[in-house]
C-alpha positions as CSV (number, residue, x, y, z in Angstrom):
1,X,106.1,101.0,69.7
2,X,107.6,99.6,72.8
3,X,107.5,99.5,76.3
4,X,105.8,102.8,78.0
5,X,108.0,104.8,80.7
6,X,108.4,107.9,82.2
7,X,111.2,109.9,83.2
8,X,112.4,113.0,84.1
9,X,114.0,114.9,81.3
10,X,116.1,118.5,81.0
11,X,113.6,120.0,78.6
12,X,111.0,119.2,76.4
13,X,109.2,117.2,78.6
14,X,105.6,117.9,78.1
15,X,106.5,116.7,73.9
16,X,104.9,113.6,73.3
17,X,108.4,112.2,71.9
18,X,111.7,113.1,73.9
19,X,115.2,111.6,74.2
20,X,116.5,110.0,77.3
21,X,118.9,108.2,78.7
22,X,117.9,104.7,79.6
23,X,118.7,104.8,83.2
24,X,116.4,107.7,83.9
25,X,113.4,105.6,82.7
26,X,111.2,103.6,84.4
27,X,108.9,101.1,82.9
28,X,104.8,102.0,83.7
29,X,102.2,99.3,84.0
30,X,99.8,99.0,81.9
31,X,97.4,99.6,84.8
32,X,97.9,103.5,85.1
33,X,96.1,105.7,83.3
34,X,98.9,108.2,81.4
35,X,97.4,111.3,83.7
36,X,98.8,109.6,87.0
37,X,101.9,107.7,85.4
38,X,103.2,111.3,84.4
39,X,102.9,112.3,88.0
40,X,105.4,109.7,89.0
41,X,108.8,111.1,88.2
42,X,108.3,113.9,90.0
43,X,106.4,112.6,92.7
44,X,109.6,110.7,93.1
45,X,112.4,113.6,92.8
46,X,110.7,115.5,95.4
47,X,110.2,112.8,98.0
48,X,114.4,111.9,97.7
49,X,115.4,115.5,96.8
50,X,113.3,117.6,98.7
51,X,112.3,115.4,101.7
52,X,115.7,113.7,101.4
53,X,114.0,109.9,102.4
54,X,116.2,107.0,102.1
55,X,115.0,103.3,101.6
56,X,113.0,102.2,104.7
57,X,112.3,106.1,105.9
């Protein structure tokens, strides 16, 4: 396999396999467990589409 990421997807997104496009991805370290990397995308949507913070807010 390759590099682990995660990413927000339209569906399917609790499969173990999906298909995304590369931009949406984001590479993980290999220091996170998988339980908080998954956390991450949408951790992230909500604090720049919900909470609408910018860089440096």
């Amino acid at each position: 396999m390759g590099q682990t990421v995660a990413a927000l997807v339209g569906s399917g997104g609790y499969a173990e396999v999906v298909l995304t496009d590369a931009a949406a991805a984001s590479p993980l370290s290999d220091k996170l467990d998988l339980r908080t990397a998954a956390t991450l995308p949408a951790v992230h949507a909500q604090i720049h589409e919900v909470g609408r913070l910018r860089v440096g807010e």
